[in-house]
N, C-alpha and C positions, 0 to 999 in steps of 0.2 A: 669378316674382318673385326679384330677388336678395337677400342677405343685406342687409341693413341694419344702417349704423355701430352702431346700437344698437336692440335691437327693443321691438316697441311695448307697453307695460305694461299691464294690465288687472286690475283687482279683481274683477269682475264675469263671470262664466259668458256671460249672456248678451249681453255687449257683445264677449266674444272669439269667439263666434257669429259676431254681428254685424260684426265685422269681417272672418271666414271669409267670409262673404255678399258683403260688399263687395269681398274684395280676388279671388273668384272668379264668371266669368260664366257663365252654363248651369249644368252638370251639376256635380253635385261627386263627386269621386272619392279619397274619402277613405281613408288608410291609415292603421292604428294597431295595436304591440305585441301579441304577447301575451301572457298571463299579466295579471299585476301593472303593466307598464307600460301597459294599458291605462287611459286618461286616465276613467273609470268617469262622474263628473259631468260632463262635458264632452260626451259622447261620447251622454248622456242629454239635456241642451241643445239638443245641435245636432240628435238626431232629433227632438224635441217639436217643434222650429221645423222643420223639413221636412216630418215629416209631418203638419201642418195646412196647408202650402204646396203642392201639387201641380205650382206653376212648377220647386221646385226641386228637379230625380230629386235623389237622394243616393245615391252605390254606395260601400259601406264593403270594405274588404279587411282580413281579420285572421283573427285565429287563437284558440283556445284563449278562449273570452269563458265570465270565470269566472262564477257565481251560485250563491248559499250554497243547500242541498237544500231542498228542501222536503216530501219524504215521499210515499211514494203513502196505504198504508191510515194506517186510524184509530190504531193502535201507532205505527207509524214516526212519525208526528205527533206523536204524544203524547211519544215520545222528542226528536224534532227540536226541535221547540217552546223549551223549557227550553234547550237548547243551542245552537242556534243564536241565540237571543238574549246568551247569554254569551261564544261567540265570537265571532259577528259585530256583534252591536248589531241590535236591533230598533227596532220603529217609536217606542216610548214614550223611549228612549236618545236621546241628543244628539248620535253621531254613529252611527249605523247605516250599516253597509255599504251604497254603492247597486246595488240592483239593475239590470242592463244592460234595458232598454227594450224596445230592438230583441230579447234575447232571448227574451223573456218572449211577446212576439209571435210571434217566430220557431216556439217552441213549441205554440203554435195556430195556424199559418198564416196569422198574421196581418198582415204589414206590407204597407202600403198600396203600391198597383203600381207607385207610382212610386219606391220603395224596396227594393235589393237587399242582400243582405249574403254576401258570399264568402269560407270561412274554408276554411283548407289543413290545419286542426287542429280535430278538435271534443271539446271535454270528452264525457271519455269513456262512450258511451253514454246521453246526454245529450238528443240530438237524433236517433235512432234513425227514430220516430216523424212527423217537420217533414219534409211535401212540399220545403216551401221549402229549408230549410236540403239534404237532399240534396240537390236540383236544381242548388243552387248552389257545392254542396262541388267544392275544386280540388281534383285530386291532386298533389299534387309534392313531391319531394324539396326538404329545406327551404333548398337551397342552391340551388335554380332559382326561389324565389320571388321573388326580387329582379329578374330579366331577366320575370318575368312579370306585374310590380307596374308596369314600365316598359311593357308592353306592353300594360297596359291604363289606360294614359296617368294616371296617378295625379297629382292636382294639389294634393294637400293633405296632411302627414302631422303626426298628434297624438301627443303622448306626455308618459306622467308622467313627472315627473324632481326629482331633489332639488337644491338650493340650497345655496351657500355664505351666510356670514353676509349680504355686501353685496349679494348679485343678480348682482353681476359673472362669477360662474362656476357652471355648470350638470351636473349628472353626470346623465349617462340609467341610468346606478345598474342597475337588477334587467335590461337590453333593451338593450344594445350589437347585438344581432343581429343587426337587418336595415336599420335605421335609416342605417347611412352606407353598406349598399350599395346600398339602396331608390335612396337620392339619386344614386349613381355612376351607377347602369344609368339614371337616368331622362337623367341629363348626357348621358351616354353614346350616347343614344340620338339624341339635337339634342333634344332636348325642354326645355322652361322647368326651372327648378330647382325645386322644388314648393314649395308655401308650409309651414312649419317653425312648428307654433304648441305650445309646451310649457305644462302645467299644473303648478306648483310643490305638491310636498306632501312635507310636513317630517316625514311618516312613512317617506320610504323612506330608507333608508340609502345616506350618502355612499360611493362608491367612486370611487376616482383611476385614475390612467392614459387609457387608452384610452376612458373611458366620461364622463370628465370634459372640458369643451367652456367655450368661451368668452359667454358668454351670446347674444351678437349672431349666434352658430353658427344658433341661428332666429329668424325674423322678428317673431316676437310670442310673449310670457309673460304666462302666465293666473293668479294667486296669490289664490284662493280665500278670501274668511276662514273662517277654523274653527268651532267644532273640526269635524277630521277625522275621517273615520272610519278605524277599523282598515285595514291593508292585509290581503286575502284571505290564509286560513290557510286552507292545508290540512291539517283532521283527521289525524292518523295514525293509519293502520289497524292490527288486532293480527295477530301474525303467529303462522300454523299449524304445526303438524308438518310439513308440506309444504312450507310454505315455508322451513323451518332449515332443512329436509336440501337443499334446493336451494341454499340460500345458503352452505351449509358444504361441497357438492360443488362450486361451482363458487370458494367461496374459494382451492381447493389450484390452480387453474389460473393464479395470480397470482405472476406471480415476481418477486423480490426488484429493484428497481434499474429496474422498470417504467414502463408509464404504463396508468392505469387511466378507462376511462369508462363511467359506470354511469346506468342510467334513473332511473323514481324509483318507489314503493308498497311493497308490504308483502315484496318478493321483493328486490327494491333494499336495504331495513332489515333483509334477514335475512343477505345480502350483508354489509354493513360493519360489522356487529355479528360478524360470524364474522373478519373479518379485522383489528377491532380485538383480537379475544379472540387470533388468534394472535401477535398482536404485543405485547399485554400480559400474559397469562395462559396459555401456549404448551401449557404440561403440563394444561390443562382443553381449551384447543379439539383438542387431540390424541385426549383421552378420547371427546369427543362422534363426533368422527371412526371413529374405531375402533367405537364401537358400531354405528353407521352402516354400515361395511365396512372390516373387521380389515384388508385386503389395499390399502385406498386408498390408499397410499405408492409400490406398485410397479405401480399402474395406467399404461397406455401416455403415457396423454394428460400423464397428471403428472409423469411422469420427462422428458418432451421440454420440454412447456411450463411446467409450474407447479413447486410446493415447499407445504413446512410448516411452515417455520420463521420465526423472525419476523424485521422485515424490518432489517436493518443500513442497507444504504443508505435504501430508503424507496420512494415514487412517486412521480410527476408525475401529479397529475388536468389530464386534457383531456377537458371534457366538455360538450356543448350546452348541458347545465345542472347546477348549483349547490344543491345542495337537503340536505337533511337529513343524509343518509350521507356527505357529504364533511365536515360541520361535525364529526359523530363522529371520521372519520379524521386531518382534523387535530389534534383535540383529541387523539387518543391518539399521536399524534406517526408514524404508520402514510404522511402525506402530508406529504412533508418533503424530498421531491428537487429541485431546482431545474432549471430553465432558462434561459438567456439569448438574445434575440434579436441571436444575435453568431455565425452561423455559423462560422468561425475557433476561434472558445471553442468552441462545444460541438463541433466534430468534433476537437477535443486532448482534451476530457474523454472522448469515445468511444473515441481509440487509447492512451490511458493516459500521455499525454505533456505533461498538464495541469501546469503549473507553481505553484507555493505561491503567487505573484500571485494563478494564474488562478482558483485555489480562491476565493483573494478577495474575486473582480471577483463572481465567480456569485453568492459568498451575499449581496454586499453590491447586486446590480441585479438577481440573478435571483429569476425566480416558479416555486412550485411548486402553482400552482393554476389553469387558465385556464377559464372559461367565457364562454357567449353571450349566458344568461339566467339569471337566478335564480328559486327558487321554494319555496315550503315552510312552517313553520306560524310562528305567531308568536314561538315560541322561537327559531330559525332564524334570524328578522328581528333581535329583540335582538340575537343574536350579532352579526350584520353592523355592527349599530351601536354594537358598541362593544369592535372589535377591535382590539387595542392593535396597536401603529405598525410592529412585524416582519413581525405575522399580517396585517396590511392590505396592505403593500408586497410581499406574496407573492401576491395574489389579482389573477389580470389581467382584466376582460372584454375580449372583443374579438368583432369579428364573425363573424358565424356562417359565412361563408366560408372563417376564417381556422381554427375551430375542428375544422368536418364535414368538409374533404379537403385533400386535399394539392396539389391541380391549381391553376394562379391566381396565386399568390405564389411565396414562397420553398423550392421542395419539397424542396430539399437540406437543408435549416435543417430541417425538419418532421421528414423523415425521423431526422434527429440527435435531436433533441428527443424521439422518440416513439419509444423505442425499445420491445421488448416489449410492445406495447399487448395489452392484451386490452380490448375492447370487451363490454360487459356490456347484453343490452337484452330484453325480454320477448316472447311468442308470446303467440296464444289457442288456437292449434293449429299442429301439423305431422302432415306426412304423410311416409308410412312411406321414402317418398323422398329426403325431408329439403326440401320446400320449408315454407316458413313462412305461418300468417295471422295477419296481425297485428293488421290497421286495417279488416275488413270483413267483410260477413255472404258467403254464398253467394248470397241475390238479390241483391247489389249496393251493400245499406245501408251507412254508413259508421258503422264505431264509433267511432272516432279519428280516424285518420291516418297517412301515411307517418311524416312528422315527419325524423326523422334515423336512421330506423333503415338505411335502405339506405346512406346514408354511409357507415355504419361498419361494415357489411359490405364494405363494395366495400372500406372502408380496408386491413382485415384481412387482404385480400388481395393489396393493393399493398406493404403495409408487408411487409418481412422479419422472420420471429419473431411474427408478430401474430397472433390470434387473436379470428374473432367468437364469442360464445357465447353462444346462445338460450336464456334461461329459462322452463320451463313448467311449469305443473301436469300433472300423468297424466291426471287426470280434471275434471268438470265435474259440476253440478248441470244437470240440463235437465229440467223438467215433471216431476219429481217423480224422476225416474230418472238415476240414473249415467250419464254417458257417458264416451269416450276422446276424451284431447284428442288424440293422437296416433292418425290416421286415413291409412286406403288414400289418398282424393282428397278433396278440394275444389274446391268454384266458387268461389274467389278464393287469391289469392295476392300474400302483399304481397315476401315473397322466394323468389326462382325457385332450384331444387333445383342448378341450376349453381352456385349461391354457397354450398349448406350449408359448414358448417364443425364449431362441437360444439353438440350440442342437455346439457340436464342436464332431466330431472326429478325430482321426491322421489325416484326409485328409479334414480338414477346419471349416468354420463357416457356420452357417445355421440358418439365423434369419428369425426364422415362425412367428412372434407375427403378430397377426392380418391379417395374408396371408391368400387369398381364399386357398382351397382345392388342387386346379393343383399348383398355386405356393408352397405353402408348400411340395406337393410331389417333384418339380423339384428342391428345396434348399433341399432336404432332400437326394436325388439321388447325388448330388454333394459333397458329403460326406460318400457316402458307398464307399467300394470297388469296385474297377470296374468290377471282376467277379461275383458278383450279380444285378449289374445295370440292364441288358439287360431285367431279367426275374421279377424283380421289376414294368418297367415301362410295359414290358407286362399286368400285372397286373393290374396295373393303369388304364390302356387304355381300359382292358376288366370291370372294374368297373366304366367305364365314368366318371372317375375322369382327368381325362386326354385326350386331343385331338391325333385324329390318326396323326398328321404330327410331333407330337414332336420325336426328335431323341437324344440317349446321346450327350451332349456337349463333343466337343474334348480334356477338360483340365479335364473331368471325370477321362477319360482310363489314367490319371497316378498316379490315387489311388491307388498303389500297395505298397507291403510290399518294394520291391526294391527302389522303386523311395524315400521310407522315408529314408531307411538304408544310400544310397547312399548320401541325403541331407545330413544327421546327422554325415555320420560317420567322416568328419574331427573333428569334436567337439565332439567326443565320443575317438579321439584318443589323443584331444591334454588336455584334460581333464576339458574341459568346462562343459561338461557333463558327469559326472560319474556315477555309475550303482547306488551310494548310494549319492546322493546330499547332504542330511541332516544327515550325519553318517549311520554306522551300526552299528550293535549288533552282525555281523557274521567277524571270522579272515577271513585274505587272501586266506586259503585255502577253509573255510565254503563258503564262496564267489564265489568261482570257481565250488563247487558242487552243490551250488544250481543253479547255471546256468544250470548244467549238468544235475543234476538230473529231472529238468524241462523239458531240451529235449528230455531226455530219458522217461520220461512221455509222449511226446506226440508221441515221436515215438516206440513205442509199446503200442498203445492203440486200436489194433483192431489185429487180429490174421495174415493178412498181412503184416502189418507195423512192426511185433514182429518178424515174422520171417524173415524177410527182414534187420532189423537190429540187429537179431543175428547173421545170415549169416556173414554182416560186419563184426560185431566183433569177430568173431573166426576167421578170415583171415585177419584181421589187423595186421601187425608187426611193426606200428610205435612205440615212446618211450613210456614209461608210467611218469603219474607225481606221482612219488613215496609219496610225499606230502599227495595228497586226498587218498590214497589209505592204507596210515598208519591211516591218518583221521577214515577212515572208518571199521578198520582192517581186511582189503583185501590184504595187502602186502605179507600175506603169507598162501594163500589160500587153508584150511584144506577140502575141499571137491570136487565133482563136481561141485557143485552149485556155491560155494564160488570161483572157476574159471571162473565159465558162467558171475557171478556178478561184479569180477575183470576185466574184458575183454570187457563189455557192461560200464562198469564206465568208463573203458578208451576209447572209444570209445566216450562216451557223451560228454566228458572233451576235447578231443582234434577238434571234432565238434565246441565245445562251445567258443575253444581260441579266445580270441581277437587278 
């Protein structure tokens, strides 16, 4: 269908259904955002009507289909319960968050046969379990999703989007991503233009440029009446000892006059909290550092690529996404370098021959923020909606083509614009090699996704001066037992050891780029824990990857969980570092149980450890904190159970006290 002078208006969910139905025959093969721009009641409409239809298959393509927790045991409930009705709105609320359909299905294997749903992104660890959803999980780099949306002849695509006052103009706001290349590659293809049907919702925030569209841009608009419900927040999670010394080692590899692009969770928040503190508070992130490793300054990797000082010129974010830690960095004034899409300009501002005009043109057209898609919690969201008219005209979306590589467009322009990039993005594990897993189990499960991480690896290495850098934890809770996340092999691999570059976990840096084989293993060993060191380099040694005289280095064996606590914890007391850097979304007391409840997870995770700390807890007679335990409603415990549970809470909770 082509665009129409003016597209067709709808109040009504199920009359803009109905019109989907009418304006497509057969099969429907529908696309839609993800994150946030997925169009949630619309998207719930249109499967209710299909799946009672059996005439009409429906194949959905997306990505990332959000839905608020719901807890497994009887605690996590009892926690969830109370909170997820305050942030997202429950059933008794007037506008509750809706839950996606199709997923709730997907999770029992439940959608009817004549219904598929193929997502290249899955909330993470979410769907583990879903025959269906793996079956149908794509892999791709998220800049081949567009030529693969056309190849699977996509005839329909939905999307939330926000409105100006008259209707007349349309901003697809949080999802500029895939949305105008979806439609290129389908043109591109000889294929029909697909039918463009937007859902108006006055919750997401206005943004301009690139992301803002003429209404008639799609064929029909869907304007809901109210109230709305919240748009998805994501929780912010606290962040551990492990996670600062990760985020404050891989801070120093950020050099001044940069471009910076970073993931999002609680490694991401320990990240731009260390780098707002060196740019506002220099002589405290110095301190933590030092405690960290006295010698961090003359490290290899930080004298070539990174620094410690704070930043004079500033950064450029180019990032797939917008989330929590860039709101931090502009607000501390840390993301403040501009860009202009003026090739000419920015390669004068690279040879120093920028003229007091040219200074001009930049700050008065140029953006020093780009992303593809946005995401993050409600605080986050306010920001966006009501950033005054500087900080607005600095933030560009654009397509996710334009943001993950450099091939396609302008790459001389890219190249200028991104200079010093360090790419910042997470692991679940590496091996001693330096390949990465990122997005998969070993039989095959998919936890996530590629998503963009191989982009910006591959960037890293195209770009001159750039740098990818893998963040991870040392270690892993599994079945009750420690393990290393840094490992001899693995049955999957989301990045191949030809691309390592610097790995960081709580216990350092590990710059592999271009390292033989033994060197890469022996920077890779200096960043595990040191109870799996010994059986690592055994390893090694038996794979002749390594010479029989190498022995652990002696500043190995103080990779321990103790020796971070013990760095960190004056700065964890005096509140340099707090468990939620970039806010929460949890009170004081939610704060105190999820510490708890976390410990309590890991100590009862194998039939020893459960009964070992039931034991504790039924012979503990210290205080309780009456607080969590009203929290929970355990204060006044109506069973046996509800005693066992009261008793094991307290018990976590006074473990957990700081």
């Amino acid at each position: 269908m082509n665009p129409s002078p003016s597209p067709a208006r709808f109040d009504s969910l199920d009359d803009a259904v109905e019109s989907i139905l009418a304006s497509i025959h057969g099969s429907l093969h529908i696309g839609a955002p993800l994150g946030i721009g997925k169009p949630h009641r619309l998207l719930n409409a249109l499967y209710a009507r299909c799946a009672e239809d059996p005439s009409r298959p429906l194949h959905l393509y997306t990505a990332l289909s959000l839905n608020p927790p719901t807890g497994a045991s009887d605690l996590e409930k009892r926690f969830l319960g109370p909170f997820v009705s305050r942030h997202f709105g429950d059933a008794a609320s007037d506008n509750p968050f809706p839950r996606l359909a199709y997923v709730d299905a997907l999770q029992r294997d439940a959608l009817p046969a004549h219904i598929s749903v193929e997502e290249f992104y899955l909330q993470s660890g979410a769907l583990l379990n879903s025959s269906q959803a793996q079956r149908n999980y794509a892999s791709l780099n998220y800049t081949h999703v567009a030529k693969a949306l056309a190849d699977r002849g996509v005839n329909c695509i939905v999307q939330k989007v926000a409105s100006n006052e008259d209707g007349s103009r349309l901003s697809l706001s949080s999802n500029t991503d895939l949305t105008f290349d979806v439609v290129d590659a389908i043109i591109a293809r000889g294929l029909p233009r697909p039918l463009l049907l937007a859902e108006v919702d006055p919750e997401l925030p206005w943004l301009d440029g690139m992301a803002a569209v003429d209404a008639d841009f799609f064929d029909a608009v869907v304007s809901p009446p109210g109230p709305y419900p919240k748009l998805f927040g994501l929780p912010r999670q606290p962040v551990s000892d492990a996670d600062y010394a990760i985020g404050f080692y891989a801070s120093v590899l950020v050099r001044d006059g940069g471009t910076l692009q970073i993931g999002i969770g609680a490694l991401a928040d320990a990240l731009c909290h260390a780098l707002a503190l060196r740019h506002t508070d220099n002589a405290a992130y110095r301190r933590v550092l030092h405690a960290l490793d006295p010698d961090i300054a003359t490290h290899p990797a930080v004298v070539t690529s990174g620094g410690l000082d704070p930043f004079t010129i500033g950064l450029y974010g180019c990032s797939e996404m917008i989330n929590e830690g860039f709101m931090r960095l502009v607000q501390a004034g840390v993301i403040r370098r501009k860009v202009a899409d003026n090739e000419a300009l920015m390669r004068r501002m690279a040879d120093g021959t920028a003229s007091a005009s040219d200074q001009l043109l930049l700050q008065r057209d140029g953006e020093f923020l780009h992303g593809a898609f946005y995401l993050g919690s409600p605080v986050f969201y306010d920001w966006l909606r009501n950033l005054d008219g500087a900080t607005r005209r600095g933030i560009g979306m654009k397509r996710v083509s334009e943001v993950n590589e450099l091939y396609g467009g302008n790459e001389t322009l890219e190249r200028l614009q991104r200079r010093d990039a360090r790419f910042f993005n997470t692991c679940m594990m590496a091996t001693a090699l330096g390949a990465a897993v990122s997005d998969g189990l070993a039989d095959g499960r998919v936890v996530s996704g590629v998503g963009g991480q191989y982009n910006f690896v591959a960037m890293a290495h195209a770009l001159p001066e750039a740098r990818s850098v893998l963040l991870l934890r040392a270690t892993r809770e599994s079945g009750g037992k420690t393990a290393s996340n840094i490992v001899w092999n693995y049955g999957h691999s989301t990045i191949p050891r030809h691309l390592r570059d610097v790995y960081i976990s709580e216990y350092g840096i590990a710059d592999v780029r271009g390292r033989t084989d033994e060197d890469c293993v022996i920077a890779m060993m200096s960043i595990a824990d040191a109870r799996f060191q010994p059986g690592l380099l055994e390893t090694a040694k038996r794979s002749r990857k390594l010479r029989a005289d190498v022995s652990g280095d002696a500043d190995w064996q103080r990779n321990t969980p103790e020796q971070r606590r013990d760095a960190l914890g004056t700065f964890r007391r005096d509140g340099t570092l707090s468990d939620y850097p970039l806010g929460s979304d949890f009170t004081e007391v939610e704060q105190r149980l999820v510490k708890a409840l976390g410990w309590l997870k890991a100590n009862t995770a194998t039939t020893g450890t459960k009964l070992r700390t039931i034991t504790s807890a039924l012979f503990s007679t210290e205080g309780k904190d009456k607080e969590a335990l009203v929290r929970m409603a355990l204060a006044s415990p109506r069973s046996i159970r509800e005693q066992l549970y009261a008793r094991l809470l307290g018990l976590a909770l006074r473990q957990t006290r700081s």
